[in-house]
N, C-alpha and C positions, 0 to 999 in steps of 0.2 A: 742192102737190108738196113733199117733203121735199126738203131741200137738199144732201144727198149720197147718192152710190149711183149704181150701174150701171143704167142707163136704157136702154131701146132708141134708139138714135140718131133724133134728129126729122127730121136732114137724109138719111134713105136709103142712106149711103157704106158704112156698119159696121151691124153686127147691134144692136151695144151701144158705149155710149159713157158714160163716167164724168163726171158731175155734181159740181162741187162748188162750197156756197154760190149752189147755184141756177145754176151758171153750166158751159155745157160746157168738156171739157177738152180735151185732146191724144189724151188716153188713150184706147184704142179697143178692141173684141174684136170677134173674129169664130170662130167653132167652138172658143172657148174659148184660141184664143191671143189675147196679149193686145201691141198695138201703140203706136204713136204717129202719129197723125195730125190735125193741126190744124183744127178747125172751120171747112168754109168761109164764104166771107163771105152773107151774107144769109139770109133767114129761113126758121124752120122749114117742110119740107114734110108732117110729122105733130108733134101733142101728145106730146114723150116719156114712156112707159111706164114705170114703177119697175121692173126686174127683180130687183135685188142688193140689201139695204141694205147700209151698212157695219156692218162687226165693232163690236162694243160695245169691246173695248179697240185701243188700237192694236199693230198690230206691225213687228216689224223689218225696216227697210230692209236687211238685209244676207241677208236671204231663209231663214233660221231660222226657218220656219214654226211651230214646235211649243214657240217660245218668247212671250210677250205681254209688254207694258210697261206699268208703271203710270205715266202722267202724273206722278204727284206723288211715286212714290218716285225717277223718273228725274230730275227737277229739283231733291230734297237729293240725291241723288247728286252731281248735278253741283255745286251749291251745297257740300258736304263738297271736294270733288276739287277747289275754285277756291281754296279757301284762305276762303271764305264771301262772297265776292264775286262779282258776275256783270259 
């Protein structure tokens, strides 16, 4: 199983549920909205299913979809912007 991506939820609550590092999340969807609801305690009632992978780059938390970030040009940015310190 790859270790990140929207999964069909194993425990039955939500449609889809976001994996990450192999591990479920908070994070939920059901008809395409997308919630927060924490994994109940005990174990899987189906194999989760891959639906989504993740996007190849990351993007912005500040919800500017039509923008993407590169890893390593955001980290000299920040590393210029620190004075060259972290």
């Amino acid at each position: 199983m790859p270790e990140e991506g929207w999964y069909s939820d194993p425990y039955r609550v939500h449609e889809q549920r976001w994996f990450s590092d192999g591990t479920p999340t908070i994070l939920v969807r059901d008809r395409g909205t997308t919630s927060k609801d924490p994994p109940p305690d005990g174990s899987y009632v189906e194999q989760p299913r891959l639906i989504e992978s993740p996007p190849d780059q990351l993007r912005r938390a500040d919800g500017d979809e039509g923008a993407s970030v590169d890893p390593v040009d955001a980290a000299w940015t920040y590393f210029t912007l620190s004075g060259g310190s972290f």
